[in-house]
C-alpha positions as CSV (number, residue, x, y, z in Angstrom):
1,X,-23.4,-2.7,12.4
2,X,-26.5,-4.5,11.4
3,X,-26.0,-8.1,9.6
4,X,-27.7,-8.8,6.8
5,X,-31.0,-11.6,7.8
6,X,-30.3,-13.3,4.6
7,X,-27.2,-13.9,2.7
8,X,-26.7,-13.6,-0.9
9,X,-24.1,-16.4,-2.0
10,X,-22.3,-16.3,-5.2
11,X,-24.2,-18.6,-8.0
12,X,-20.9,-20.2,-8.1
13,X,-21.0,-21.9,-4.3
14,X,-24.2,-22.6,-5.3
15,X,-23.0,-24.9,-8.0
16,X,-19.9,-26.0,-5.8
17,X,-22.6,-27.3,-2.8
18,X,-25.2,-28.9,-5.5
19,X,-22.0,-31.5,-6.7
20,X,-20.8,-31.9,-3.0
21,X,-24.1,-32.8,-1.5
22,X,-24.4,-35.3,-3.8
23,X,-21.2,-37.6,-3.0
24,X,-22.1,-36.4,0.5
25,X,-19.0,-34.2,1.3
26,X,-19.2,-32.2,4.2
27,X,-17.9,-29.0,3.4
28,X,-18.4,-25.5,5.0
29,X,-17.6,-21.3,3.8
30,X,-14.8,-19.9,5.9
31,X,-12.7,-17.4,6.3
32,X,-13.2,-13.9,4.5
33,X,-15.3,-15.0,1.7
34,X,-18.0,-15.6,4.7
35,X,-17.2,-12.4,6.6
36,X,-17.5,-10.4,3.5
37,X,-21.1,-12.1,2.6
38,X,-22.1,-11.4,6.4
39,X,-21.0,-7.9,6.0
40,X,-22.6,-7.7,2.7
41,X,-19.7,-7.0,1.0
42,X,-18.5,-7.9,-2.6
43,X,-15.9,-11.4,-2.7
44,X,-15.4,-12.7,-5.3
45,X,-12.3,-15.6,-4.3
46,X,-13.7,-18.5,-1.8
47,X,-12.8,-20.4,0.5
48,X,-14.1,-23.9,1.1
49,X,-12.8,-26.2,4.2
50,X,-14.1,-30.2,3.3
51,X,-13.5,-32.9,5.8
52,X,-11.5,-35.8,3.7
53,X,-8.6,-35.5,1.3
54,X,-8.9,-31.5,0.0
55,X,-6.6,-32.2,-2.8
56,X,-8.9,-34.7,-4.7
57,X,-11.8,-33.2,-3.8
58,X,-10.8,-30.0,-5.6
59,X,-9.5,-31.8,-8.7
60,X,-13.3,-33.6,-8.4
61,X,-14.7,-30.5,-8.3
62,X,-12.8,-29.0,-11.2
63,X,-13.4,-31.8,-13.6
64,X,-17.1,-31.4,-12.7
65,X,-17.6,-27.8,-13.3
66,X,-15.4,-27.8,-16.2
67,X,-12.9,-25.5,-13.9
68,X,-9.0,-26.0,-13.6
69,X,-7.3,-27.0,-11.1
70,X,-4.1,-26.0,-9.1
71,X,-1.9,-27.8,-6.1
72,X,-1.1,-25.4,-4.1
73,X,0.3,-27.2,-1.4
74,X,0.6,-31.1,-0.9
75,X,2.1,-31.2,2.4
76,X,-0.4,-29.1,4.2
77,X,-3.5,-29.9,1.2
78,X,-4.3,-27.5,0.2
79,X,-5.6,-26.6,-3.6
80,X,-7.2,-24.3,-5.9
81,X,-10.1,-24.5,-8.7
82,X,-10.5,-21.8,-11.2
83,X,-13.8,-21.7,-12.3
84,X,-14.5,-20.8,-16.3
85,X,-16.8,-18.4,-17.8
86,X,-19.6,-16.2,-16.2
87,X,-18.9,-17.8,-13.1
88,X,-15.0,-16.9,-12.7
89,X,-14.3,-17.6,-9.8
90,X,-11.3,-18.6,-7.5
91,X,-12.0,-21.1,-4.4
92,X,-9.7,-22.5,-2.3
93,X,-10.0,-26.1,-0.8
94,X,-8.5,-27.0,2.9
95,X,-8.7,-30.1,4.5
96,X,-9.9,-30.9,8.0
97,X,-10.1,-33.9,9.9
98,X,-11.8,-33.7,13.4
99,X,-14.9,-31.8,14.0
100,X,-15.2,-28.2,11.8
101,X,-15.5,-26.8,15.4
102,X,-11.7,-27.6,16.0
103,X,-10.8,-26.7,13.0
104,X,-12.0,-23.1,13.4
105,X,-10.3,-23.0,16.9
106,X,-7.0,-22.9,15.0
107,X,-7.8,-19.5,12.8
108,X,-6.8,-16.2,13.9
109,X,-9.8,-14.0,15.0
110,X,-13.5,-14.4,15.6
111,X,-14.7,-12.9,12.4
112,X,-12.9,-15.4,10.4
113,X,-13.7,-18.0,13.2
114,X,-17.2,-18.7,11.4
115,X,-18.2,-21.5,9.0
116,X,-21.3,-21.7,6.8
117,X,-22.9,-25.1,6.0
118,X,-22.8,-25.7,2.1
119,X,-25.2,-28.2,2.9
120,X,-28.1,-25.7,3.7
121,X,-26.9,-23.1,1.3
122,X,-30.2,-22.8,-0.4
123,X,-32.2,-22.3,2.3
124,X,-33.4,-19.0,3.3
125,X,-31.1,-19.1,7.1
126,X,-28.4,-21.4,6.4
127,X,-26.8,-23.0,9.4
128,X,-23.7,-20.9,10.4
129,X,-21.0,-22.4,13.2
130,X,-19.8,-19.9,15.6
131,X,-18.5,-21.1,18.4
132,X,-16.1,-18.0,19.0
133,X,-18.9,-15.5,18.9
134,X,-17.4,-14.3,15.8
135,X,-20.9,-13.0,14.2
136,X,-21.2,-10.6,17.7
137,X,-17.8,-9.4,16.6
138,X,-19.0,-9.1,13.2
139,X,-22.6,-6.5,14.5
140,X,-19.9,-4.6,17.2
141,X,-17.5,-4.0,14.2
142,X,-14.7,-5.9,16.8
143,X,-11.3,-8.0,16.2
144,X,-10.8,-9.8,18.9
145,X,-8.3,-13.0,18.5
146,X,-9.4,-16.9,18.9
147,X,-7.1,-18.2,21.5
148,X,-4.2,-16.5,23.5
149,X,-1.6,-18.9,20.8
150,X,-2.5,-17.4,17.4
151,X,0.3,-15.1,17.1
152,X,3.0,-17.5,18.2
153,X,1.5,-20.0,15.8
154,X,2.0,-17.6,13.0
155,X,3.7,-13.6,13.7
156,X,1.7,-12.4,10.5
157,X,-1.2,-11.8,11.8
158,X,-0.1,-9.8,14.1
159,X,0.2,-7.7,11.2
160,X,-3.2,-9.0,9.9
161,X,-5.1,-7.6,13.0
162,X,-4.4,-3.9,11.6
163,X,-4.9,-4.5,8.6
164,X,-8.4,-6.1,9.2
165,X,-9.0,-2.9,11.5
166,X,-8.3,-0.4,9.2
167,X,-9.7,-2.4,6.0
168,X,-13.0,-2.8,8.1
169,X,-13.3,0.0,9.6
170,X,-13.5,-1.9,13.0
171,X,-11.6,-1.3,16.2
172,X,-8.7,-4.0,18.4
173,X,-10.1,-5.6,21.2
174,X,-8.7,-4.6,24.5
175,X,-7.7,-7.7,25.3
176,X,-6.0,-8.5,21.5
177,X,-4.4,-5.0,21.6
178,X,-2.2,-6.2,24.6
179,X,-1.2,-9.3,23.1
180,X,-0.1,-7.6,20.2
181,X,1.9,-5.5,22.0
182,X,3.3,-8.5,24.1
183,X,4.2,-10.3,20.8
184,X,5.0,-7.7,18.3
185,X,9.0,-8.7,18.5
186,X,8.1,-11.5,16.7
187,X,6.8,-9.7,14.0
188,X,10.1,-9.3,12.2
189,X,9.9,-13.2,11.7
190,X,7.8,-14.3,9.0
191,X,9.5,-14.7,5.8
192,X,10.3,-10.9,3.8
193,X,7.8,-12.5,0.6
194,X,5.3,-13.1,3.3
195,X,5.6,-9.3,5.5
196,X,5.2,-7.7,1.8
197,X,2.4,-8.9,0.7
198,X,0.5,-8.0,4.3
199,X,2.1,-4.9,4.5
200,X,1.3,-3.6,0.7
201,X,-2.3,-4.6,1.9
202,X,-1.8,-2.8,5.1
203,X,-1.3,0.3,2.6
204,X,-3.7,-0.6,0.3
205,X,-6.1,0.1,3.4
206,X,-7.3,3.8,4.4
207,X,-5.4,4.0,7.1
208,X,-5.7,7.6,8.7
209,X,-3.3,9.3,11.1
210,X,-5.1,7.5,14.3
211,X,-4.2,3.9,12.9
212,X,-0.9,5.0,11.7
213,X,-0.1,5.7,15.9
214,X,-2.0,2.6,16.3
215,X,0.6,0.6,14.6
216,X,3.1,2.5,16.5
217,X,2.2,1.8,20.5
218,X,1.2,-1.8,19.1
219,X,5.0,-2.1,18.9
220,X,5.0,-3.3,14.9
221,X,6.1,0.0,13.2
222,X,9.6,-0.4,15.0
223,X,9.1,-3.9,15.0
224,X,8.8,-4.0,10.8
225,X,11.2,-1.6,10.1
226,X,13.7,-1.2,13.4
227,X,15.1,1.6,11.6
228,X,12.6,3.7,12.4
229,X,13.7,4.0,16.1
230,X,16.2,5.7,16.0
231,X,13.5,9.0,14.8
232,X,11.7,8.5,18.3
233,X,12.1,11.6,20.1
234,X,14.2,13.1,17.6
235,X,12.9,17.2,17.6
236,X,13.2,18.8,14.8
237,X,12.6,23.2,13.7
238,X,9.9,24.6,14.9
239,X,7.8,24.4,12.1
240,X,7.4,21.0,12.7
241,X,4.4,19.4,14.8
242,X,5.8,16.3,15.4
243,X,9.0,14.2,16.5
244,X,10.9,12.8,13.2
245,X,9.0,8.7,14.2
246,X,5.2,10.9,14.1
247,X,6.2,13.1,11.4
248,X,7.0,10.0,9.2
249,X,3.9,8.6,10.5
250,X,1.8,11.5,9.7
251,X,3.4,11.6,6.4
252,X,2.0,8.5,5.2
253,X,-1.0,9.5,6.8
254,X,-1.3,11.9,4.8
255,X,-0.4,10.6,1.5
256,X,-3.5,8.7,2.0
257,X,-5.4,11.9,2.1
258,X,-4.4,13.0,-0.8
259,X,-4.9,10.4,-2.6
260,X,-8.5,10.2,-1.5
261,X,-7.9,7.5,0.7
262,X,-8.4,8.2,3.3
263,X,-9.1,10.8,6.7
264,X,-6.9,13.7,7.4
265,X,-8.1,14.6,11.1
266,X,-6.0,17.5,11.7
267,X,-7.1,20.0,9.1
268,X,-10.7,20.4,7.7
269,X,-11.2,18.4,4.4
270,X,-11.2,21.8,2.4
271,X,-7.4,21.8,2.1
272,X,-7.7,19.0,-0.4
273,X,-9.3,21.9,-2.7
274,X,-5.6,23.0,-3.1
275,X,-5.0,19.3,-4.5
276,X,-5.1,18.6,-8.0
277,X,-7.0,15.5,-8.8
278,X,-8.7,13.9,-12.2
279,X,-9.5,10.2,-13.7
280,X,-6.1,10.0,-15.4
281,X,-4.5,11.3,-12.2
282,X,-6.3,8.2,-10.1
283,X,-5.2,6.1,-13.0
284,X,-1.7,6.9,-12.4
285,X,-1.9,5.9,-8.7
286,X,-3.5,3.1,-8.8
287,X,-1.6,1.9,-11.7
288,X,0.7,-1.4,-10.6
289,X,4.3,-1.4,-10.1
290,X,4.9,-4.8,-9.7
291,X,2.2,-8.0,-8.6
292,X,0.6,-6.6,-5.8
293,X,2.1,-3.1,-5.5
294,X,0.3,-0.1,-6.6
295,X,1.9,3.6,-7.4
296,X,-0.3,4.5,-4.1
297,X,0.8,2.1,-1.8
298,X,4.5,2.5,-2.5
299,X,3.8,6.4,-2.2
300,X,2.7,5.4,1.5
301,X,5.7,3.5,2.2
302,X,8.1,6.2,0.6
303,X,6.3,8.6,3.4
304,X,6.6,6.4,6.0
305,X,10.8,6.1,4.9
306,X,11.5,9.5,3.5
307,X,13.4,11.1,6.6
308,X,14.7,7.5,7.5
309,X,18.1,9.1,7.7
310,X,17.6,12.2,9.9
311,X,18.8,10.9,13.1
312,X,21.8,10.2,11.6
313,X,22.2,13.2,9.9
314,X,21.2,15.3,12.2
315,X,23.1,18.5,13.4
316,X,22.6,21.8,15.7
317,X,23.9,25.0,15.0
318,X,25.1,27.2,17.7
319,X,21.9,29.4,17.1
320,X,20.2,26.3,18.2
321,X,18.8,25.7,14.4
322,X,18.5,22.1,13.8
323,X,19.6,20.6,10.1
324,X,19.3,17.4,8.4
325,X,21.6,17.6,6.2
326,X,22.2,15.3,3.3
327,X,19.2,13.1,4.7
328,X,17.4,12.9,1.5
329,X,20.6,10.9,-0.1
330,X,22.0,9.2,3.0
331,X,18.2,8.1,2.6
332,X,17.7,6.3,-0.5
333,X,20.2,3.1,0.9
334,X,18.7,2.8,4.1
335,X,15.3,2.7,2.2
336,X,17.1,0.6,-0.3
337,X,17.9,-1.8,2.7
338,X,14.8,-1.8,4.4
339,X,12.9,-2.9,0.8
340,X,15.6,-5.7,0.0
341,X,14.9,-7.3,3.2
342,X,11.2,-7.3,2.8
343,X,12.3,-8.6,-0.7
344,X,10.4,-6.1,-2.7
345,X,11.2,-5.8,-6.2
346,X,13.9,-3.7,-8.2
347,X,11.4,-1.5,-9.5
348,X,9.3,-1.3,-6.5
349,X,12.6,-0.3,-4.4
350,X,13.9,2.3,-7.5
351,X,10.2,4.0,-7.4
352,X,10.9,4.4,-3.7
353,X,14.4,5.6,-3.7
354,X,13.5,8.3,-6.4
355,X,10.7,9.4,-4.1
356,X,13.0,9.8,-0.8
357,X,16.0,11.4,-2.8
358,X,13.8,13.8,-4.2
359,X,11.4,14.5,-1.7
360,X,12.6,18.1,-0.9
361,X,12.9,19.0,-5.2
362,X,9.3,20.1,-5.4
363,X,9.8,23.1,-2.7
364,X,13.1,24.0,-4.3
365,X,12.0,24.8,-7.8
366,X,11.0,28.0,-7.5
367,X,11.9,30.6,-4.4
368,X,9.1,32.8,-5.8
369,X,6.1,32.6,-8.2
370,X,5.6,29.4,-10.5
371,X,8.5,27.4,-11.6
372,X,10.4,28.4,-14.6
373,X,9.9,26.1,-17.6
374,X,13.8,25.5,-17.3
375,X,12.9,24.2,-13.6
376,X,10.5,21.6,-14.5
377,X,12.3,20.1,-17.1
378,X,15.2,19.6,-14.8
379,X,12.7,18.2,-12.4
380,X,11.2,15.6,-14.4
381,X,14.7,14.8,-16.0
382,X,15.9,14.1,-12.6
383,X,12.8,12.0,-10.7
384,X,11.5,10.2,-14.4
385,X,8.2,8.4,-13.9
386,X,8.3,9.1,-10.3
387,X,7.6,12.8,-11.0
388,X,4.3,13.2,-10.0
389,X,4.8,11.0,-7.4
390,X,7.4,13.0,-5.7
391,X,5.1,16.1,-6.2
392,X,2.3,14.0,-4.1
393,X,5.0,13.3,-1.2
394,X,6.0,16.7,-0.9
395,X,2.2,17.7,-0.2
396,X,2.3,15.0,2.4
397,X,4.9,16.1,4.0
398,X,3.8,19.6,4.2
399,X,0.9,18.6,5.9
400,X,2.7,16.0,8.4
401,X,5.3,19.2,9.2
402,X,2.2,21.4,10.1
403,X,-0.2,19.1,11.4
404,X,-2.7,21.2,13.3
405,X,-1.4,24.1,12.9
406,X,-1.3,23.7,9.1
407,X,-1.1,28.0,7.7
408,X,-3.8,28.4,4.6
409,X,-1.7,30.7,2.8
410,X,1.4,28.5,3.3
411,X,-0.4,25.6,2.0
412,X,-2.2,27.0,-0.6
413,X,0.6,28.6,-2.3
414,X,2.5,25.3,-2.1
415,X,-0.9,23.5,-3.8
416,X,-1.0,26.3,-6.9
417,X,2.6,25.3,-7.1
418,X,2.1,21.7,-7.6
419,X,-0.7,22.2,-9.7
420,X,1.0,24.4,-12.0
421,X,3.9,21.8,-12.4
422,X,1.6,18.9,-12.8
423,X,-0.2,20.5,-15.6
424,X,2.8,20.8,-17.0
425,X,3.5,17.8,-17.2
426,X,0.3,16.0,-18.1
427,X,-0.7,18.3,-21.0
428,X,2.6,20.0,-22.3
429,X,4.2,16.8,-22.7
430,X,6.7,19.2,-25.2
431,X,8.0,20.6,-22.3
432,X,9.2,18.0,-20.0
433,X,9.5,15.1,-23.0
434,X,11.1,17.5,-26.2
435,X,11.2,16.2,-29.6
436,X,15.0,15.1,-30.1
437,X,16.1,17.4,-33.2
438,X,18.9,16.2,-33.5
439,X,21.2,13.0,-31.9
440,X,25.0,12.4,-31.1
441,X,25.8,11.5,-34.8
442,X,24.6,14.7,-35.9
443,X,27.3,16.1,-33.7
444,X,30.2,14.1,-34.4
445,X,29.3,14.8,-38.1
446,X,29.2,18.3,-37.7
447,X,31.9,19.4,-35.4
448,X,33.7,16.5,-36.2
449,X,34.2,14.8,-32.5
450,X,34.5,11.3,-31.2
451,X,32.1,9.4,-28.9
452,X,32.7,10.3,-25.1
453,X,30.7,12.3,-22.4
454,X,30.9,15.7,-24.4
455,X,28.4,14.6,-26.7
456,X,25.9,13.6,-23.7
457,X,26.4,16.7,-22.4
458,X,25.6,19.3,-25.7
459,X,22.4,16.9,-26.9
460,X,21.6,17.6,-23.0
461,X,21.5,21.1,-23.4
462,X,19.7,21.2,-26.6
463,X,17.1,19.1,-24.9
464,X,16.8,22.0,-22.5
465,X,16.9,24.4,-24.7
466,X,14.5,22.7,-26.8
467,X,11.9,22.0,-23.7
468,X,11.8,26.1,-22.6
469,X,11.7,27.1,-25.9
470,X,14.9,28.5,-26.5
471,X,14.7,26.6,-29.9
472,X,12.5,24.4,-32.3
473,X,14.6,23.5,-35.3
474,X,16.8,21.4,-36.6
475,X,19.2,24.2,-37.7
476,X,19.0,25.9,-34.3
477,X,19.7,22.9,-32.4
């Protein structure tokens, strides 16, 4: 990777080093805001490290620049200035108190180990410190950690390295790759609010079927979510490629895929042509669940969880046929449980349940041809908003049950299938949303009934009804 010979800062830093050069602040660009300019990136939120009192600097700055400021933390001072109109930016202030070399000797990797001189920002080669040969790291497309302490000092990054990998595009150094592994117990530590937000942007990242493994012989899959060992080694029929661990793996792998996402390296990219896809369909997906989840990232993490249970659930006939049954149900609390602790939200954790206790509905609907119009009402009665989803999971999971040996027919049959059902749903909203004809006082009027369950269950039926067609009036209802 070549490195840009002249960076293009943001006329915002510009206007930040113009009113720090003049009370003679020193102050330097760290941290991803200055790998991203290396790597000629878009950023767009900065981060500034100043040697004095970061706090009143910040509020110095804000008042200046007309911006507004925020604490974000006294204890370790550290604030925030939100910069008004065209300029809109976020930067960050940090404090430092020795030498700026010292300072980056306590950050996690060499390609966030660089600082840029706001002093010489105008000047065709600014002066850039890099005394961890972070900008080699930066060409060679490398993470590689500072010091042999920077995962004690804080687990998350352990977590951070792949993320960085995979959002990069870069590879683990050797050497880093076996201290994760060394220190990947303690990765369970951080606090849940903290492991979320890394791991939704973990998912937000195209990782591919090679990373996913990755994270697994690092030691943080099991590590994250200790549930998941119990699936090592677990075999399953033998239409399955994988163990149950590398099948769940593979799965959200793949839901990556689909979503356009990211690589599939075990079956040409033609199989997406089997894939429905559209604007309003990427809408959907990237759509937010709740402050910092997306509908595609939680799709990921429903693949990684969706046969959480089959270990437990796991049984052999005396034909030697192996069954999960119930694992789908016996599923959705152990998912339930895993999301609590990483203190995801309610809606965030009911999207995912839906998508686990469902995730076998989309091959049941129809045994053969397209589904009936009866069917997919049902369906989306049952899933709700997570519909589509569920539809995208069971693709997923087709693939990760195949792998390599992914059958065209097979998989194209399964593809018309979803397709047909997704039309359905996006432009015959009639038939999975009815107009209500008629509503439970209409019934107790008529037939002259009291409230109670029977009325749920006959304004039920004429939704049915109503949604294949059966009937369209008021009088027939």
């Amino acid at each position: 990777m070549k490195l840009p010979r002249r960076l293009k800062t943001p006329r915002a830093l510009q206007k930040v080093s113009d009113y720090l050069a003049v009370s003679g602040t020193e102050a330097y660009l760290v941290g991803g805001a200055l790998r991203d300019l290396l790597l000629g990136r878009m950023t767009s939120d900065l981060d500034i490290t100043v040697k004095g009192k970061a706090r009143e600097i910040a509020r110095d700055v804000a008042q200046a620049l007309g911006g507004r400021y925020v604490l974000l933390d006294g204890v370790n001072d550290t604030a925030r200035v939100l910069l008004p109109g065209r300029y809109r930016r976020q930067i960050d202030f940090t404090g430092f108190s020795d030498t700026i070399e010292k300072d980056l000797g306590r950050r996690d990797f060499t390609v966030g180990a660089i600082a840029l001189n706001l002093a010489g920002i105008r000047d065709s080669h600014p002066a850039i410190v890099d005394p961890y040969d972070g900008l080699k790291d930066l060409a060679n497309g490398v993470i590689r950690a500072v010091s042999l302490n920077v995962f004690r000092a804080d687990p998350l990054r352990l977590l951070r390295a792949v993320r960085l990998a995979s959002e990069l595009g870069f590879s683990i150094a050797k050497h880093t790759e076996d201290l994760v592994k060394t220190e990947a117990h303690l990765a369970s530590q951080p606090a849940g609010e903290r492991l979320r937000e890394e791991l939704l942007k973990i998912l937000a990242t195209p990782m591919n079927g090679e990373r996913w493994e990755n994270l697994d012989r690092l030691g943080l899959a099991t590590a994250l979510f200790p549930e998941l060992g119990a699936a090592r080694g677990v075999e399953q029929p033998v239409e399955h490629h994988w163990d149950v661990l590398h099948h769940s793996l593979m799965t959200a792998a793949a839901c990556g895929f689909l979503l356009r996402q990211g690589e599939w390296e075990y079956a040409p990219p033609e199989v997406l042509d089997a894939v429905p896809w559209s604007d309003k369909l990427a809408a959907h997906f990237n759509s937010e669940v709740s402050a910092g989840s997306t509908r595609a990232a939680l799709l990921k993490l429903a693949g990684l969880l969706h046969d959480i249970a089959k270990p437990e659930t796991k049984t052999v006939a005396e034909n030697g046929r192996t069954r999960f049954f119930g694992h789908a149900e016996a599923g959705t609390a152990v998912a339930a449980t895993i999301l609590m602790r990483l203190r995801f939200s309610a809606k965030e954790i009911k999207l995912v349940e839906t998508l686990v206790k469902h995730h076998m509905r989309p091959t049941q609907l129809s045994q053969t041809g397209l589904p009936t119009a009866r069917a997919i009402y049902r369906y989306f009665r049952d899933t709700g908003d997570a519909g589509i989803d569920t539809l995208y999971l069971s693709l997923a999971d087709h693939l990760a049950a195949r792998g390599p040996g992914l059958i065209p027919a097979e998989w194209q049959r399964h593809g018309e299938s979803i397709a047909y059902v997704i039309r359905q749903r996006l432009e015959k909203t009639e038939a999975v949303k009815p107009t209500k004809l008629i509503n439970g006082h209409d019934l107790m009027r008529a037939f002259k009934l009291s409230p109670g369950q029977l009325i749920g269950r006959l304004l039920e039926a004429v939704q049915e009804a109503t949604a294949t067609g059966e009937i369209s009036t008021r009088a027939q209802a």
